[in-house]
C-alpha positions in Angstrom: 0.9 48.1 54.6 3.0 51.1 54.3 4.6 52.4 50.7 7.7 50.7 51.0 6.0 47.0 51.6 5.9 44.2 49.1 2.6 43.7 47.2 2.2 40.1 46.2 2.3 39.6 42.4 0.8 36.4 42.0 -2.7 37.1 42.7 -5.1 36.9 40.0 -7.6 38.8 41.8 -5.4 41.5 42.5 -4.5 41.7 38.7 -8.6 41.9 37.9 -9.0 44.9 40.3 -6.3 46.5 39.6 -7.1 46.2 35.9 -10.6 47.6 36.6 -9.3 50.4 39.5 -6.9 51.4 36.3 -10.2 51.7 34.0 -11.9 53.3 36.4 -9.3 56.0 36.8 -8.8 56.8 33.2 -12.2 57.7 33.1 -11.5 60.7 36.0 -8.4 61.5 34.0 -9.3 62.0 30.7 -6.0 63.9 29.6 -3.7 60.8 29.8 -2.7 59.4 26.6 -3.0 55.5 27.8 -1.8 54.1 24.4 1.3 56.2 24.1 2.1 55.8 27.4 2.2 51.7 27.4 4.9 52.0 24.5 6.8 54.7 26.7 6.9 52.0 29.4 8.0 49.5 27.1 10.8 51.9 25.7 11.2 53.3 29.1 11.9 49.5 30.5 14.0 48.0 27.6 16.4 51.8 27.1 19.2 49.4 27.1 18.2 47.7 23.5 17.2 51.3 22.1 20.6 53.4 20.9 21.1 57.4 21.9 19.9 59.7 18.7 23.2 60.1 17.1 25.3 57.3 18.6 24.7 54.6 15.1 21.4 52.6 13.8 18.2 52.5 15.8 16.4 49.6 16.2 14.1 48.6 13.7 10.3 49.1 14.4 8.9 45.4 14.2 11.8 44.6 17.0 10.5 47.7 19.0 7.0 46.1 18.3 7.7 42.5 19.2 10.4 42.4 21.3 10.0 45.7 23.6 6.6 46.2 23.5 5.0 42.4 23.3 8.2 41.7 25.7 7.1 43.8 28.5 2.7 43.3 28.3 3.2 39.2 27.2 1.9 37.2 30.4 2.2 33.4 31.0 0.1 32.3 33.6 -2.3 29.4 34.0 -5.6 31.4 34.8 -5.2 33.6 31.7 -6.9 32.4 28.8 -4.5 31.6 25.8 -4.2 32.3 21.7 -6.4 30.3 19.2 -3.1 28.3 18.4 -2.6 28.2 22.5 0.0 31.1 22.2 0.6 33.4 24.9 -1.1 37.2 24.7 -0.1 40.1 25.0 -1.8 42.4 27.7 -1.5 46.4 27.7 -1.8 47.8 30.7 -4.2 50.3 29.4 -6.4 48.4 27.4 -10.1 47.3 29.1 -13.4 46.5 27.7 -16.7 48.2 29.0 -16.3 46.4 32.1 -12.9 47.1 33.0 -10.9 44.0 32.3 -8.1 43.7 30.6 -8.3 43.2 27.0 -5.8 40.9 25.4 -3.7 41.3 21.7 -2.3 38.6 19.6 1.3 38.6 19.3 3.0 40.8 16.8 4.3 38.2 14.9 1.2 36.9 14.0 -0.4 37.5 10.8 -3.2 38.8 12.2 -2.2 40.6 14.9 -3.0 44.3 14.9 -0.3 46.5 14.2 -0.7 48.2 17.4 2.3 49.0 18.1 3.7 50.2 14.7 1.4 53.4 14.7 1.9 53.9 18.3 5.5 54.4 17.9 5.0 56.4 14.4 1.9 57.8 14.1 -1.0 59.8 14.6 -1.5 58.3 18.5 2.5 57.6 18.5 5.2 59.5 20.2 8.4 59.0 16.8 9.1 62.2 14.9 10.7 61.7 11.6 13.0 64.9 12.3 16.9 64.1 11.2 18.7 67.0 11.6 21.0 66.2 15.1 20.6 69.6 16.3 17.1 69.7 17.5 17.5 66.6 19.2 19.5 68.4 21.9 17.2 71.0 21.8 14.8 70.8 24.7 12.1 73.3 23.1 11.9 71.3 20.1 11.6 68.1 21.9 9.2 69.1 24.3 6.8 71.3 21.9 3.2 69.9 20.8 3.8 68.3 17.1 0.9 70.1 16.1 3.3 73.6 16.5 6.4 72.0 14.8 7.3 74.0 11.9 9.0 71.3 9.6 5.3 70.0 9.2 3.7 69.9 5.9 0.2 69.2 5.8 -1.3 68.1 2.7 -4.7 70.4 2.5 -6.8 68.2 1.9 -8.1 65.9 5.0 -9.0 68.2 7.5 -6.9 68.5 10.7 -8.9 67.5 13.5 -9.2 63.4 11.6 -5.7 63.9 9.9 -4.3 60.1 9.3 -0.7 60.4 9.3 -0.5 62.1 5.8 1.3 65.3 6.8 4.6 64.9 6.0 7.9 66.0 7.9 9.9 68.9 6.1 13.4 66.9 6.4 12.7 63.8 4.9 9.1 63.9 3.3 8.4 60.8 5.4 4.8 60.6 7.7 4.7 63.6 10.8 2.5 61.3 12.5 0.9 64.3 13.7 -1.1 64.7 17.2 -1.7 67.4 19.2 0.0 68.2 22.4 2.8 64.9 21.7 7.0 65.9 22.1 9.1 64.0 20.3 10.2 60.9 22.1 11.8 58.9 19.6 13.4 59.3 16.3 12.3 57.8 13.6 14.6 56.9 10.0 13.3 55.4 7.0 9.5 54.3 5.9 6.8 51.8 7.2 8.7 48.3 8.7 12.3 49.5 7.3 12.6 52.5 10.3 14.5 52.7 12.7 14.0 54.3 16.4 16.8 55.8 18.8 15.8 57.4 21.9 16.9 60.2 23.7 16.6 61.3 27.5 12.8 61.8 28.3 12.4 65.0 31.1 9.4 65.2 33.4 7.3 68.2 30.9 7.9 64.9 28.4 6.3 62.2 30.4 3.5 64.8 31.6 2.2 65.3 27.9 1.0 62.0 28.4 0.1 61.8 32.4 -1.0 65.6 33.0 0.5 67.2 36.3 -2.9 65.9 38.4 -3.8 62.8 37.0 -1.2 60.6 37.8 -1.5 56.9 38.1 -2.3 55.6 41.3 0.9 53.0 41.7 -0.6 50.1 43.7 -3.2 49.3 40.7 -0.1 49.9 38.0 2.0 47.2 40.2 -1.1 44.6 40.1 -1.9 45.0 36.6 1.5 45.0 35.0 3.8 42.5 37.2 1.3 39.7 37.2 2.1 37.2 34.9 5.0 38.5 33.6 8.3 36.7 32.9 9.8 39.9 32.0 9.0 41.6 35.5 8.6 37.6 37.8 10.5 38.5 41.0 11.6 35.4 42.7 9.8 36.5 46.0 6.6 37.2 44.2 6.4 40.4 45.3 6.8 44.0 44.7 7.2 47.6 46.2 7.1 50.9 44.4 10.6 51.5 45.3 11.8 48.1 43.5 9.2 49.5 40.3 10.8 52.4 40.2 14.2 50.7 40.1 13.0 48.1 37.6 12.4 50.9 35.4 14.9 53.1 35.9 13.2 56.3 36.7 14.6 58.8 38.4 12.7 59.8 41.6 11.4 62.6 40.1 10.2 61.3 37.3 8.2 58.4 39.2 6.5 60.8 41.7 5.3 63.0 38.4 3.9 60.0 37.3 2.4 57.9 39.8 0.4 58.6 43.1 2.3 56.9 46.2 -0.2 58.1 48.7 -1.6 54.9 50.5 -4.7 57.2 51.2 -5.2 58.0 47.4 -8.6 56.1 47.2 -7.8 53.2 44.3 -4.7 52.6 45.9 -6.6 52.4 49.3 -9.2 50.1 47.5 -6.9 47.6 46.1 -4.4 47.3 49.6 -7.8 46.5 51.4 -7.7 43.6 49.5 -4.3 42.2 50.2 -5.3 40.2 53.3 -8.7 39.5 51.9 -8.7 38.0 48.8 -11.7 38.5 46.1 -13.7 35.9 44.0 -11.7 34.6 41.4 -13.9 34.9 38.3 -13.4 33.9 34.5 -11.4 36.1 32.0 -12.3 35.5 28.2 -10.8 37.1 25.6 -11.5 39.8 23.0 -9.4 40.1 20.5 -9.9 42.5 17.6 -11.1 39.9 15.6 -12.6 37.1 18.2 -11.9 33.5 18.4 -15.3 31.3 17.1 -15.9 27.5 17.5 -15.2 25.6 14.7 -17.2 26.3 11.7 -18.9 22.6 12.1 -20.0 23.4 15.5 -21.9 26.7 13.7 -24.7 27.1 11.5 -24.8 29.5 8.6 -28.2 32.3 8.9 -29.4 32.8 5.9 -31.6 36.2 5.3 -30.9 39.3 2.7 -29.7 39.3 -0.9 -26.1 37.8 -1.9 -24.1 40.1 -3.7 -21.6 38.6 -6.3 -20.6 40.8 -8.8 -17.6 43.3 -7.4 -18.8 46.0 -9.4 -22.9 45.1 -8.9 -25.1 47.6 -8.7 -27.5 48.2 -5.2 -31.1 46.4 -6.1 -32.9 46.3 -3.5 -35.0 43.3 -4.3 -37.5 42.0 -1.9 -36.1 38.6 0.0 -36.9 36.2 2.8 -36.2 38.8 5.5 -33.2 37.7 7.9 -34.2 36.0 11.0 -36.3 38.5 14.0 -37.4 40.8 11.2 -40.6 39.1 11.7 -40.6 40.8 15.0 -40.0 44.5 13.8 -42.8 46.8 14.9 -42.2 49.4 12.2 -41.7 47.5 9.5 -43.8 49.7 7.3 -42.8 53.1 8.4 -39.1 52.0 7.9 -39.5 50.6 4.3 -40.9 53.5 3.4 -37.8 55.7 4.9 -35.1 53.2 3.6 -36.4 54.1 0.2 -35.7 57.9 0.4 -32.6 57.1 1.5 -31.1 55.3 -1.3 -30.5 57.8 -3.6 -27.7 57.4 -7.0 -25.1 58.9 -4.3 -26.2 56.7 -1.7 -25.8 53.7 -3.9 -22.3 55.0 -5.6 -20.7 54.8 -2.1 -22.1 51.4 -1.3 -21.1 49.8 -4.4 -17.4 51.4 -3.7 -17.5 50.5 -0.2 -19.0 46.7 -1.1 -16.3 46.3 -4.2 -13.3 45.8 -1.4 -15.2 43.1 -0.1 -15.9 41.2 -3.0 -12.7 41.4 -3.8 -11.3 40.2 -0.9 -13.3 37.1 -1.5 -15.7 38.1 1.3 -19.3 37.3 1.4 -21.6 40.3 1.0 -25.4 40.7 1.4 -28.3 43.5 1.5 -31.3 43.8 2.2 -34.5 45.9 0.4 -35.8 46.6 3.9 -33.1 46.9 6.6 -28.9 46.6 6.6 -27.5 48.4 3.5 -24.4 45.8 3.6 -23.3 42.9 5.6 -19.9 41.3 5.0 -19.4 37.6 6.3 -16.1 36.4 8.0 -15.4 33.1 9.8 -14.5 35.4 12.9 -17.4 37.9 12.7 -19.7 40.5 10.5 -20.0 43.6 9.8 -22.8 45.0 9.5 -22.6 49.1 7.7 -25.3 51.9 7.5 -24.5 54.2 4.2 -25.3 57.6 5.0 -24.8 61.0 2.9 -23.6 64.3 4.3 -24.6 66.0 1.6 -25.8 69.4 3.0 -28.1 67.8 5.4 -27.6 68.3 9.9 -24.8 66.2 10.2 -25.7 65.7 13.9 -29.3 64.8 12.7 -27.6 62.3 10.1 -24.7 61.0 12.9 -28.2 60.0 15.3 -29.8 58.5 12.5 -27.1 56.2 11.4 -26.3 55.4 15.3 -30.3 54.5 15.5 -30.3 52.2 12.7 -27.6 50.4 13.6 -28.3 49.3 16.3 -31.9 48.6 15.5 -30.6 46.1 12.9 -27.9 44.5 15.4 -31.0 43.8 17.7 -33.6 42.2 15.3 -32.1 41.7 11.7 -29.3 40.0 12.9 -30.8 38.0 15.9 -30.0 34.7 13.9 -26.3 35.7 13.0 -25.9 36.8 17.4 -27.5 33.1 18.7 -25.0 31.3 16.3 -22.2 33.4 18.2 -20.9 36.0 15.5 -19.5 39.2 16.8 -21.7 42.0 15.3 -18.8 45.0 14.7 -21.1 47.9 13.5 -19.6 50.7 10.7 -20.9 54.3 9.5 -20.1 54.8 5.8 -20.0 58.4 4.4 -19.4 59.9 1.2 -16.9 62.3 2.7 -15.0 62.4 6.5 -17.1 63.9 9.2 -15.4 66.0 12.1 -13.3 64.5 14.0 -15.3 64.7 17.5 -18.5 63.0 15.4 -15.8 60.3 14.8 -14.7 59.9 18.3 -18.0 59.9 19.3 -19.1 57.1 17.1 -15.5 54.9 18.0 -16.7 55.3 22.2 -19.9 53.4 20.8 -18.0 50.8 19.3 -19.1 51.9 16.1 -16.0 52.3 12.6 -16.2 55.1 10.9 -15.5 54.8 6.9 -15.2 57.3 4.1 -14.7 56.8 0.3 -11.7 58.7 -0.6 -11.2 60.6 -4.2 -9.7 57.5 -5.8 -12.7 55.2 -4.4 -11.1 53.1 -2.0 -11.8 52.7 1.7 -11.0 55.8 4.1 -11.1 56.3 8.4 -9.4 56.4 11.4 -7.0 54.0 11.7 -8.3 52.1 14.2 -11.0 51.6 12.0 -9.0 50.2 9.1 -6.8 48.0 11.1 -10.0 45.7 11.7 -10.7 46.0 7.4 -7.0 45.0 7.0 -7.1 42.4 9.2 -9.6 40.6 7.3 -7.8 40.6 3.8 -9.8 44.1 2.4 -7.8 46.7 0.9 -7.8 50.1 2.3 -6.5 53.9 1.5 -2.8 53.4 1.6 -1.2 54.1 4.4 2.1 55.7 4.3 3.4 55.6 7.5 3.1 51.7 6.8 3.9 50.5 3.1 7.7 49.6 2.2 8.2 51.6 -0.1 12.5 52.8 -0.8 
């Protein structure tokens, strides 16, 4: 099969490999910025919806989100799972779980959908820039330059830098930077939260390397598998598709393609997933895992009782001894980690958790602790939460970041064993009375675990990925600015 042949499209174990050849790959090539790439594709394939800076109104940023974005990853096909109301996902190309395959979204129209998109295309991971003066826009420097360098940025001196959350502002307009390091300026962004509104300009090669570094490019034969299949937006009526057609499908200019993706047949994921053209793999189930996962009916699950239920908002920790929660029983150091738990909850200790908790109650959630184990648990219908409070203070933040890593985990195994066999998703959080650096919270989000701060006006802090899952289930959060409607 030489470069210019027709890969089939319809092959669902083709889309699987090339899914996990894709995962695989970003793990070599840890400079590419997957997320902001996706939504450069989507842009990149829909230019024709999106006006030139300069020539009348962008388009607004929930149709960039639903129909460019959700247009170009949605995917209808019979041996994809479907939405809990049987709706078709959407499917970044970038997005896999621990074992490489594909991780679906809910649709952006949905009210709990995550808002993926919105911050990808202005914000801290996105590639808008609220700049509005004309000029620069034709200016290739200012385009191309790392956000992090632009001078019109105002930061507000208070969160530090490296885990900045979209409040520095931009000098023109006092709207969100949506600062990142190393990002140009792709699109313009107008106007606050939902009410923006995007134009594009012409995107050159040093553009599109800031997110696929000159060495890392894609290898095109897994890109090909993973995006066209299932896709009404890309379907071809002969069910196939070469990288020359790709590259027309998308408009890029030869040069642009070739900085982008790796045509060698030899490169060794493209070689691994053309080897399986004429000899087709195992086809093998694909669940899904959404940000907040799909249950069985409540009927069909039973409720685990264990640890003591919190009702009062503004309650106070107690600590009170209670029937412990189901595989307690089984804890080896039962003793030894009483005896720790107490040092641990000291006035600050308890001032965070009862700011942290007060959210939940208010949202209407159910919230439990326990005198020997979890320091909260919040109860959804969809999942819980389980959070480890830990203070800074002066104390070896690494020391403290191992601890809390420990403990969690400890308590995901054997305090909630009974919560796991009914089939609740355990999503795990560290809570701190102030942000940790940023690389202790990137650590902590590559183990699946949120990280959560109390800001100075006691609400709920973090990365945003972290609050997305909190907003999802109804809690309020630190206000965002890059996403309230405000005039």
């Amino acid at each position: 099969m030489n470069v210019q042949s027709s890969l089939p499209i319809d092959r669902y174990d083709l889309y699987l490999l090339g899914s996990r050849l894709l995962a695989r790959h970003l793990v070599r090539a840890p400079g590419i910025r997957a997320r902001a790439l996706e939504v450069a594709l989507a842009t990149q394939r829909f230019q024709h919806l999106i006006p030139l800076v300069g020539a009348g109104a962008g388009i607004s940023l929930n149709e960039l989100a639903g129909r460019i974005c959700d247009g170009l990853y949605r995917k209808v096909e019979s041996r994809l799972p479907r939405g809990p109301e049987g709706e078709d996902l959407i499917w970044p190309l970038l997005n896999h779980g621990s074992d490489g395959l594909p991780r679906p979204l809910l649709p952006q129209h949905l009210a709990v959908a995550e808002r993926r998109w919105h911050k990808l295309s202005n914000g801290q991971y996105g590639i808008g820039c609220h700049a509005s003066a004309l000029h620069f826009w034709n200016d290739p420097d200012f385009l191309e330059s790392d956000r992090d360098l632009c001078p019109f940025r105002v930061y507000d001196g208070s969160v530090p830098l490296m885990i900045d959350q979209g409040r520095q502002h931009c000098g023109f307009d006092g709207n969100p930077c949506g600062w990142q390091p190393g990002m140009p300026k792709f699109l313009q962004v107008l106007g606050r939260g939902d009410e923006a509104r995007l134009s594009r300009i012409d995107w050159t090669v040093p553009m599109w390397q800031a997110l696929v570094p000159v060495g890392q490019r894609l290898p095109v034969y897994p890109v090909m598998a993973a995006l066209y299949f299932g896709s009404p937006e890309l379907g071809r009526a002969g069910r196939g598709i070469s990288a020359s057609q790709f590259c027309l499908d998308f408009k890029f200019s030869e040069t642009i393609f070739s900085a982008l993706f790796d045509l060698d047949p030899e490169h060794p994921l493209n070689r691994i997933l053309l080897a399986h053209v004429d000899d087709p793999l195992r086809d093998e189930p694909l669940s899904t895992h959404f940000v907040l996962p799909i249950l069985p009916e409540r009927s069909e699950r039973g409720r685990p009782l264990g640890g003591r239920l919190v009702l009062d908002p503004d309650e106070k920790p107690r600590y009170q001894h209670s029937r412990p929660p189901g595989g307690l029983a089984r804890d080896p150091l039962l003793a030894e980690r009483r005896r720790r738990r107490q040092l641990e909850r000291t006035p600050q200790h308890d001032e965070v958790l009862t700011h942290f908790r007060r959210w939940f109650r208010l949202a209407g959630k159910e919230v439990r602790e326990d005198a020997d184990t979890f320091d909260f648990l919040a109860v959804d219908e969809r999942l819980v939460l389980l959070a480890e409070i830990k203070i800074l203070g002066q104390q070896d933040v690494a020391e403290a970041i191992q601890e809390t890593i420990g403990q969690l985990l400890y308590y995901e195994h054997f305090s909630l064993a009974s919560w796991r066999e009914e089939g609740y998703p355990v999503m795990r959080a560290a809570v701190f009375e102030r942000p940790p650096y940023g690389e202790y919270v990137t650590f902590l989000q590559n183990l699946d675990i949120h990280t959560f701060w109390i800001d100075e006006v006691h609400r709920i802090d973090g990365p945003e990925e972290s609050l997305a899952l909190l907003r999802q289930l109804g809690v309020q959060v630190h206000v965002d600015p890059e996403l309230t409607n405000r005039g």
